[in-house]
C-alpha positions in Angstrom: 56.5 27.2 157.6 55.1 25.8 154.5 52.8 27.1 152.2 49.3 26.1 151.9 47.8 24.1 148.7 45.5 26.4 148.1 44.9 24.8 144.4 41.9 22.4 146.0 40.4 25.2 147.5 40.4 27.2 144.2 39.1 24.1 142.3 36.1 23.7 144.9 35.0 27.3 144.3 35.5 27.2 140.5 32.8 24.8 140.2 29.9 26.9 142.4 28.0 28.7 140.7 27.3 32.5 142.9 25.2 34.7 142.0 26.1 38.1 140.5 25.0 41.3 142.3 25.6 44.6 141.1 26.2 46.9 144.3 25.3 50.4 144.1 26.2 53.9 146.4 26.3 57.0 146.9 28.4 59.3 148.8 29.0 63.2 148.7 27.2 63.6 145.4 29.3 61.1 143.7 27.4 58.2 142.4 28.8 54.0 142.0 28.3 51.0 141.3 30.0 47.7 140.3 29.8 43.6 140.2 30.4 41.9 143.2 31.1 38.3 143.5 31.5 38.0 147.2 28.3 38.3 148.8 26.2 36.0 151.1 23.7 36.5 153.8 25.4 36.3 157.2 22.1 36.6 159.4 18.0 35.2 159.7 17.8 37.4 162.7 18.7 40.3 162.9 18.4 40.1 159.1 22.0 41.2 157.8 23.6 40.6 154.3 27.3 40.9 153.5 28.4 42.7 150.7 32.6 42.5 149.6 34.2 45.0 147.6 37.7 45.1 146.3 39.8 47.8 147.7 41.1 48.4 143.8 37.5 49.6 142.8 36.3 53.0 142.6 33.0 51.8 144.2 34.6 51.1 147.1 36.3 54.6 147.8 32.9 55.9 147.6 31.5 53.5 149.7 33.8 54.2 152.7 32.1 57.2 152.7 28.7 55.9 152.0 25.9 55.2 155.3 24.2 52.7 152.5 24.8 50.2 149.5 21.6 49.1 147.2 22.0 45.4 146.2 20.4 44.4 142.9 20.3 41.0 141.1 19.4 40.5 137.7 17.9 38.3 135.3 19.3 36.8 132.3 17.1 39.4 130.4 19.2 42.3 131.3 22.6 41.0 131.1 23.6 44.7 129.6 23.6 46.3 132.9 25.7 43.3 134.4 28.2 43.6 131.6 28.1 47.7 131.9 28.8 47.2 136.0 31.3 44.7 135.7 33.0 45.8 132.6 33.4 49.7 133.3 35.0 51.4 135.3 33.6 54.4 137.1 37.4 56.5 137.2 36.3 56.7 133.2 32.7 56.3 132.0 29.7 57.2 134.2 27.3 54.3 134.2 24.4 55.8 135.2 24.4 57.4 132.0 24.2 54.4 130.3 21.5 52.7 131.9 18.2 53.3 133.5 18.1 54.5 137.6 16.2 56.4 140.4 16.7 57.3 143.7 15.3 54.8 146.1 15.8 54.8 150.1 18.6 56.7 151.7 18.5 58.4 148.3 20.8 55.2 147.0 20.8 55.0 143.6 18.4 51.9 142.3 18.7 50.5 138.9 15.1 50.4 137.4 15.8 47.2 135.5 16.8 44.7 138.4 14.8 41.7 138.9 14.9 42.7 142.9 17.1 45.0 145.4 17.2 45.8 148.5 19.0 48.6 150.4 20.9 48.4 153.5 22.4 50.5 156.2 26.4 50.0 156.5 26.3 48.4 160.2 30.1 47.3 159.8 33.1 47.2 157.4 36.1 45.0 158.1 38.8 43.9 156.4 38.6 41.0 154.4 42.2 40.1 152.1 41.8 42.4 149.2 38.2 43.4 150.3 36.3 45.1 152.9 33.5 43.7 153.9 30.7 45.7 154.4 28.2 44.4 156.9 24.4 45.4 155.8 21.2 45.8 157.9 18.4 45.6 155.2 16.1 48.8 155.5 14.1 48.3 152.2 13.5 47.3 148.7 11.5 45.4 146.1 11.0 41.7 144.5 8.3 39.7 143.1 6.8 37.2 143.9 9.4 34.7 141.8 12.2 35.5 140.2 13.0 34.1 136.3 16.3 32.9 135.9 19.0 35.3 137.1 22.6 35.7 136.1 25.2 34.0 137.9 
């Protein structure tokens, strides 16, 4: 059987332009949180939201534990927090000592300077490549009225 030319594929989704989320938990006292790039709503009604995360990242082997994920997106004026998610790693530095939090529904960790988040109930995880997918009922969470430019 031959391979498949994946290189259009790749090309296509080199020019979208996501947005970045930073995905928070936690399970059994242990706190995380990292950048996600795979992310989309999957659902109007029931609302649902899914949420990928690599099974390389320490967020994730919390979040197999975990009965919730908090889902934040930034804008372009706290690009810190973005860079401190994406560019740490939880297995050395503790990022929620770095930046500002609180506990927010299902006592998930909520970072205070997100432009909006919402937390969701875990209704599903499923394998997904090199990600699990983890299937998310929204149960609350905050947002202005308009967002300013975020990060993507």
């Amino acid at each position: 059987m031959t391979e498949p030319d994946v290189a259009p594929f790749e090309k296509l989704v080199g020019l979208l332009d996501y947005p970045m989320f930073v995905v928070t938990t936690e399970a059994n006292g242990v706190p995380a949180g990292c950048l996600v790039g795979f992310t989309s709503q999957t659902s109007i009604n029931p609302p649902r939201f899914l949420i990928g995360l690599s099974m390389r990242n320490h967020t994730y082997r919390v979040a197999t534990e975990a009965t919730h994920l908090a889902v934040h997106v930034f804008d372009r004026d706290h690009l810190d927090v973005v860079e401190l998610f994406g560019s740490q790693t939880s297995d050395k530095v503790d990022k929620f000592d770095r930046c500002a939090w609180h506990r927010g529904p299902a006592d998930m960790p909520v970072l205070d300077d997100s432009a909006a988040w919402f937390v969701g109930s875990i209704v599903q995880r499923f394998a997904l490549g090199d990600h699990v997918g983890h299937l998310l009922q929204p149960v609350a969470g905050e947002q202005p009225d308009e967002l300013k430019e975020t990060k993507s």
